[in-house]
C-alpha positions in Angstrom: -7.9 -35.2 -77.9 -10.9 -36.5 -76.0 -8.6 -38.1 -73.4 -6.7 -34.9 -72.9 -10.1 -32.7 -72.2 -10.7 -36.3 -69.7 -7.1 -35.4 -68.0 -7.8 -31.5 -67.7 -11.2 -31.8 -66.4 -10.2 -34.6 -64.1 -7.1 -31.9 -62.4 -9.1 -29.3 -62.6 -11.8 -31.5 -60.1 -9.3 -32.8 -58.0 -7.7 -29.2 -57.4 -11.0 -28.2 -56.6 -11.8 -31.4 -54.2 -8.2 -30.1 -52.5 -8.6 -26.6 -51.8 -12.3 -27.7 -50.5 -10.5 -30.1 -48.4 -7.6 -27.5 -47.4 -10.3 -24.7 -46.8 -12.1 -26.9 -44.4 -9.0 -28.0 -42.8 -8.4 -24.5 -42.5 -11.5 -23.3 -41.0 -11.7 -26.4 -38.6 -7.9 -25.2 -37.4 -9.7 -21.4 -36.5 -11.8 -22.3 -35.4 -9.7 -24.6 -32.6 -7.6 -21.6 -32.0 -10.3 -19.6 -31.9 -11.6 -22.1 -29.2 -8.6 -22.3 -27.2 -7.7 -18.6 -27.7 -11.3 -17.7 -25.6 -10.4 -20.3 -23.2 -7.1 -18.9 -22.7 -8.5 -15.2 -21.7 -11.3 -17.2 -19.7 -8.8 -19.1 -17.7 -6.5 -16.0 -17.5 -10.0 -13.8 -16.2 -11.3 -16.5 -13.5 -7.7 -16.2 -12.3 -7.7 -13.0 -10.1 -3.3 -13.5 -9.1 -0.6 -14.7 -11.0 1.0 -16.4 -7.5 -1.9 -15.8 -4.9 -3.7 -18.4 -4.2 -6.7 -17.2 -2.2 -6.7 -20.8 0.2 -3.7 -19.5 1.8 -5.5 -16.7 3.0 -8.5 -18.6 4.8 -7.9 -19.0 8.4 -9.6 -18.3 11.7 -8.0 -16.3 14.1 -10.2 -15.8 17.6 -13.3 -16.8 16.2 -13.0 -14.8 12.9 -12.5 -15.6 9.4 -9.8 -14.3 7.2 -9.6 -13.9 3.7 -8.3 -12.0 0.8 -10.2 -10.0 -2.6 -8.7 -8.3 -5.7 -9.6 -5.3 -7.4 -8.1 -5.0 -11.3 -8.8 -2.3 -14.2 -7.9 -2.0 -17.7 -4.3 -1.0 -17.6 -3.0 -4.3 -16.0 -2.7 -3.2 -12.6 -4.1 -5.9 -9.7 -4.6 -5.1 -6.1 -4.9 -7.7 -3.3 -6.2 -7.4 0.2 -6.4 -9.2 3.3 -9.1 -8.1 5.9 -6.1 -9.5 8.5 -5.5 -6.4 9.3 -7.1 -4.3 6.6 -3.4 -4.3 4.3 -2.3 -4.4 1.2 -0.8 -7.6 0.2 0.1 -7.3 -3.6 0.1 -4.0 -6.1 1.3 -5.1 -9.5 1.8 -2.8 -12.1 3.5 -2.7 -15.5 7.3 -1.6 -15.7 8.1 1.1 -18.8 8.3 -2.6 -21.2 5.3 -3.9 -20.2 6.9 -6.8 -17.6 4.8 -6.8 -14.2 6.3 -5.6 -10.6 4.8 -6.4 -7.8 5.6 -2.9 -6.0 4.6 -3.8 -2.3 6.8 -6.0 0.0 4.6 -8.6 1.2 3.7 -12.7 1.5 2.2 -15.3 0.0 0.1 -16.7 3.4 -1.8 -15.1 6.4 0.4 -17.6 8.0 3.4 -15.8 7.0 2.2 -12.9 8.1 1.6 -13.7 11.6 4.9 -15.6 12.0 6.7 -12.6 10.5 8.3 -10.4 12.7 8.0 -7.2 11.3 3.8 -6.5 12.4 3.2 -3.9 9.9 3.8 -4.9 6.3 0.9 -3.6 4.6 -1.1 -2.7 7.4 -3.5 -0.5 8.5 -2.1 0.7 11.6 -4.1 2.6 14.8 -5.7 3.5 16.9 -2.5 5.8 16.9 -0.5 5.6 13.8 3.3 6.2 14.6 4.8 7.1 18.4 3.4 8.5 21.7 5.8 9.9 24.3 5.4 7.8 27.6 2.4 6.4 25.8 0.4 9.0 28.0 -2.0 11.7 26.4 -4.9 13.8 28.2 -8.3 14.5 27.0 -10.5 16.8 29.5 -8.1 16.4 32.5 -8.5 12.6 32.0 -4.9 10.7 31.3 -4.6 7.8 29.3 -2.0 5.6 29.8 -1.4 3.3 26.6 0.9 0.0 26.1 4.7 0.5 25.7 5.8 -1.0 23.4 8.8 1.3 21.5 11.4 2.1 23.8 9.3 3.6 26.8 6.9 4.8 24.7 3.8 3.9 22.6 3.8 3.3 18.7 1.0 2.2 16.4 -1.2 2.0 19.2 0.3 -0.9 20.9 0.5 -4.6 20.5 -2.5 -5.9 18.9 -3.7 -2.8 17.5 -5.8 -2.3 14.7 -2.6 -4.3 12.1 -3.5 -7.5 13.9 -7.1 -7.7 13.7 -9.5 -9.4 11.6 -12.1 -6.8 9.8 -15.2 -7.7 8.9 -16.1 -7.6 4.8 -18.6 -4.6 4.1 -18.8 -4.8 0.5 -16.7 -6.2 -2.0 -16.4 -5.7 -6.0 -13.2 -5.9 -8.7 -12.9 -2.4 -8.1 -13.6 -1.3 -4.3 -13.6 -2.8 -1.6 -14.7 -2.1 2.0 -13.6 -2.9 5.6 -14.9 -2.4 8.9 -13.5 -2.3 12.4 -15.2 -1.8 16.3 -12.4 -0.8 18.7 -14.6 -0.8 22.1 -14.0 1.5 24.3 -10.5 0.9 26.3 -9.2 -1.7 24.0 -5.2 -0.6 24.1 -5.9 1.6 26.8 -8.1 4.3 24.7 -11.5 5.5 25.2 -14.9 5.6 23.2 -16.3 2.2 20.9 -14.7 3.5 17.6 -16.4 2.1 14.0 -14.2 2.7 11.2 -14.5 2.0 7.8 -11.7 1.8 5.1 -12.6 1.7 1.8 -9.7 0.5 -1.2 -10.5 1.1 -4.8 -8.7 1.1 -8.3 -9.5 3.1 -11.2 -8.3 3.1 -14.6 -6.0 6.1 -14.2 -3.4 3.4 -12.0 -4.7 5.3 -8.9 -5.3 2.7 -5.7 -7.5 5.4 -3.2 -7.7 4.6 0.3 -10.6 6.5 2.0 -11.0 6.1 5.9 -13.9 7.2 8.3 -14.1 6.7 11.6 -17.1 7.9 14.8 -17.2 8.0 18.3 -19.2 7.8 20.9 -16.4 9.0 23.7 -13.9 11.8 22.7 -10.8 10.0 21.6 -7.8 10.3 19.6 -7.0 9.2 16.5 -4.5 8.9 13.2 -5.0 6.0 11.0 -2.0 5.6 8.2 -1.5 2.5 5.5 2.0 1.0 6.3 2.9 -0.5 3.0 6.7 -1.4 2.7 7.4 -0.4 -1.6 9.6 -1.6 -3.7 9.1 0.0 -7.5 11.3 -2.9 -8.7 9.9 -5.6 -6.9 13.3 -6.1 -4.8 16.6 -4.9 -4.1 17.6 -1.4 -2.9 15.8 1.6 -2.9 18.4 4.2 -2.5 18.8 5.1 -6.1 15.7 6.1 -6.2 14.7 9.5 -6.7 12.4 10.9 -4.1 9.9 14.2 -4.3 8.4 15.7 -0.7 5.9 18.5 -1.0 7.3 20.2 2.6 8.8 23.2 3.5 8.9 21.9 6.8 9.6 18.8 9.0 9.2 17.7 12.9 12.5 16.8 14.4 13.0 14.2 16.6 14.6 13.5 20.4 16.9 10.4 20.6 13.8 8.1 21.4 12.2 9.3 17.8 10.0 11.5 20.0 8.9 14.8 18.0 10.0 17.9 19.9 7.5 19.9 19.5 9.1 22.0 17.1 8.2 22.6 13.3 11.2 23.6 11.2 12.4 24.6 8.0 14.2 22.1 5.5 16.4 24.3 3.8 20.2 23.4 3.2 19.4 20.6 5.5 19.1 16.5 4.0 15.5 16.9 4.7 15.1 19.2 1.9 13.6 17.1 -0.6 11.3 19.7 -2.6 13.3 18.5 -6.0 13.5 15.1 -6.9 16.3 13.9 -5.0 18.5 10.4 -5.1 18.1 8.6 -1.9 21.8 7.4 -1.6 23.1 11.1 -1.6 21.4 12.2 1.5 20.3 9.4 3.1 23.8 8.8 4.8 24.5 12.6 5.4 26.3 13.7 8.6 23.3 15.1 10.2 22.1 14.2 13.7 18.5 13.2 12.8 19.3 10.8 10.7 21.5 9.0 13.2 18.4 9.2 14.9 17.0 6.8 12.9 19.9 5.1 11.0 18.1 7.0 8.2 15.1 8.6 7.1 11.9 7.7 9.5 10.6 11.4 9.7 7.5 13.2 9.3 7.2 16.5 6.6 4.8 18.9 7.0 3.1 19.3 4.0 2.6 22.5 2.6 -1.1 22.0 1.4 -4.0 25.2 0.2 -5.3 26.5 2.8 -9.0 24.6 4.0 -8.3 22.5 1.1 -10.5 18.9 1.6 -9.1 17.4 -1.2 -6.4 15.3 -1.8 -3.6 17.1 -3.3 0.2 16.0 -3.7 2.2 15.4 -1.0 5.1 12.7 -3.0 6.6 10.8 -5.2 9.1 8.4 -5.8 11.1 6.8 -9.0 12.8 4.1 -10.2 15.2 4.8 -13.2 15.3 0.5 -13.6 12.1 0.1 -13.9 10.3 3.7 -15.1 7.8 3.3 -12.1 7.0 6.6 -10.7 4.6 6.6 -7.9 2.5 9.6 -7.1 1.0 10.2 -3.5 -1.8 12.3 -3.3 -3.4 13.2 0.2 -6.0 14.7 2.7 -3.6 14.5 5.4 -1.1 17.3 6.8 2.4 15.4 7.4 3.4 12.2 5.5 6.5 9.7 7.1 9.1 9.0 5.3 10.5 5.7 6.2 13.7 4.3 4.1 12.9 0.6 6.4 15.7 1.4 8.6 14.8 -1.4 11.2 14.5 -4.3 8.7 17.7 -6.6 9.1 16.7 -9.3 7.2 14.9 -12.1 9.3 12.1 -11.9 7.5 11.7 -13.3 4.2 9.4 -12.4 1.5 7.2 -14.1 -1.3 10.2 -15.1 -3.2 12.1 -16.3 -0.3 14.7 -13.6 -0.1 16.3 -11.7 3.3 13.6 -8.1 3.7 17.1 -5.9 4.3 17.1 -2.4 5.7 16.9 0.0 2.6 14.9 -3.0 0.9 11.6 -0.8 0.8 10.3 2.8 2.1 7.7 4.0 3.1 5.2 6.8 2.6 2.2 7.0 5.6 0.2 9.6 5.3 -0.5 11.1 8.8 -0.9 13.6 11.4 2.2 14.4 13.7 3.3 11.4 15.5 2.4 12.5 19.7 0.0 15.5 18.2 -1.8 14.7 21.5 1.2 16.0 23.4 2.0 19.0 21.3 -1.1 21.9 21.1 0.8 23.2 17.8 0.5 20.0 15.8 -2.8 19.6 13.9 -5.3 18.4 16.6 -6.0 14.0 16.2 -8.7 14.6 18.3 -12.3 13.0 17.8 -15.7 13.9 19.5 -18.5 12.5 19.3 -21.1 13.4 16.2 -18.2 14.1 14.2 -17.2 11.8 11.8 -13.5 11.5 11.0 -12.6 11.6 7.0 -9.4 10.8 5.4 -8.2 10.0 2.3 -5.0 8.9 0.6 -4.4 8.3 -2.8 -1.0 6.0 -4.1 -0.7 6.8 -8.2 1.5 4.3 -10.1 2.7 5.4 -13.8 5.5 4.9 -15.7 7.9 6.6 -17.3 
């Protein structure tokens, strides 16, 4: 009997010498995961870009250095910007199950994007954003005669305007940051030393807010746009999309893409895009202005409250594939609706593929393009002790 109370106790302390040693082995195994779980989300913090790697972006170009800085929130949504010409190289958002798109058409080097040869991918684009007729415009009885550069006339300010300059780091944060720019007085042809500042930041609502001011010290003109080429599916066509414009109006064009001067009504034209609309059925229609432009690459008056300062909507655009719906929100009174027309494919983009025409569009928030030229188009000019305000706001939900 003795020996079987011996046995019994004996089990019962061996089972308990067991679960000590499982226990232990358990805890020790937590607390390794636990380990390499925090230095998972560490690792994943310190890195600010799944693919961007920030050495590609160093470089000096005439004695200035470039670089590039992220902004992120909460909802999974990362921003990247080069101060080579103050653009946007990367917005990644979530599609509708949660797998990241990269929504703007862009590269993985500053090299690339001085070798490319489209100039404008992501840029910020000025003095003049968009096309002067002749490239001529007259302030005070003074003509100015700017580079031609687009067909006999003048577009984004000329060659080496503000898209292919390095801007000087103002402030810098995960969540804003802020460039700034001197044009001196007769750089491209235009007159008065021009300071602007551009500020990007990212909140937790998905909304990436561009905010621009600008001063003087000559009277000048000026319009100042973001020329981001989107894609909401990272790729591919963008003519099943479906496409919202806030505008009873638009400004038709001459042959050269020229406005005329006059401000029309959309109705039972293709231009009519006050419900959302699928690219592919009017983008193609038999309608002179879009042979114009092989396309869309128009500006829409916005209808907007009157003496209203704040940004209010001017357009968006959807993705069936992908759920993406982006939401443009403005200060400005015209937007340009570009469906990338031009691009033919030499250029390739962070994942090696052809940029096509139809690949991307996109939406530049604006004044008219040659307002100098036109006394009925919102006035571009800027005096001095004014300070010029703008601001544009690109929403990115899904749905």
């Amino acid at each position: 009997m003795q020996v079987l109370v011996n046995a019994i106790v004996y089990i019962a302390d061996m089972k308990n010498k067991l679960l000590a040693v499982k226990s232990g082995f358990i805890l020790r195994l937590s607390g390794v995961l636990a380990s390499l779980l925090w230095t998972l989300v560490m690792h994943a913090q310190s890195v600010p870009h799944p693919y961007l790697n920030p050495q590609k972006f160093e470089k000096e170009i005439n004695g200035k250095k470039t670089g590039i800085a992220f902004l992120k929130n909460k909802k999974g949504m990362t921003v990247a910007i080069t101060n080579f010409g103050a653009r946007l190289v990367s917005v990644i958002v979530p599609d509708k199950t949660g797998n990241p798109v990269d929504v703007v058409v862009g590269f993985n080097s500053i090299d690339a994007y001085i070798q490319a040869v489209g100039r404008n991918y992501g840029a910020t684009v000025g003095r003049y954003a968009n096309r002067m007729a002749k490239g001529q415009f007259t302030l005070d009885g003074t003509t100015y005669q700017l580079p031609l550069n687009n067909n006999g006339n003048n577009i984004h300010g000329g060659p080496n305007g503000f898209n292919e300059q390095v801007w000087d780091w103002v402030e810098k944060s995960d969540r804003a940051v802020t460039l700034a720019y001197l044009s001196k007085d007769g750089e491209n042809g235009f007159p008065g030393n021009l300071k602007v500042q551009i500020t990007f930041s990212l909140n937790d609502q998905n909304e990436l807010k561009i905010a621009y001011t600008a001063e003087t010290d000559k009277k000048t003109v000026l319009n100042l746009t973001n020329h981001s080429y989107f894609n909401l599916e990272g790729g591919g066509s963008v003519t099943g999309y479906q496409v919202y414009i806030n505008a009873d109006h638009y400004t038709p064009v001459n042959e050269a893409m020229i406005p005329t001067g006059e401000i029309v009504p959309v109705t039972n034209t293709p231009f009519d895009l006050r419900k959302p609309t699928i690219i592919s059925s009017v983008v193609d229609a038999p309608h002179p202005q879009l042979k114009y432009g092989g396309g869309f690459d128009h500006n829409f008056v916005l209808n907007k409250q009157k003496g209203g300062k704040t940004p209010e909507l001017a357009a968006t655009a959807y993705s069936p594939k992908t759920g993406i719906l982006m939401k443009v929100f403005t200060t400005e009174p015209g937007i340009q609706f570009f469906t990338a027309n031009t691009l033919k494919g030499v250029d390739k983009d962070r994942n090696g593929k052809p940029i096509n025409a139809r690949e991307a569009f996109c939406f530049e928030t604006q004044h008219f393009p040659d307002a100098p030229n036109h006394p009925n188009f919102p006035s571009t000019v800027l005096s001095p002790g004014e300070q010029f305000q703008s601001v544009t706001i690109y929403q990115l939900l899904t749905q």
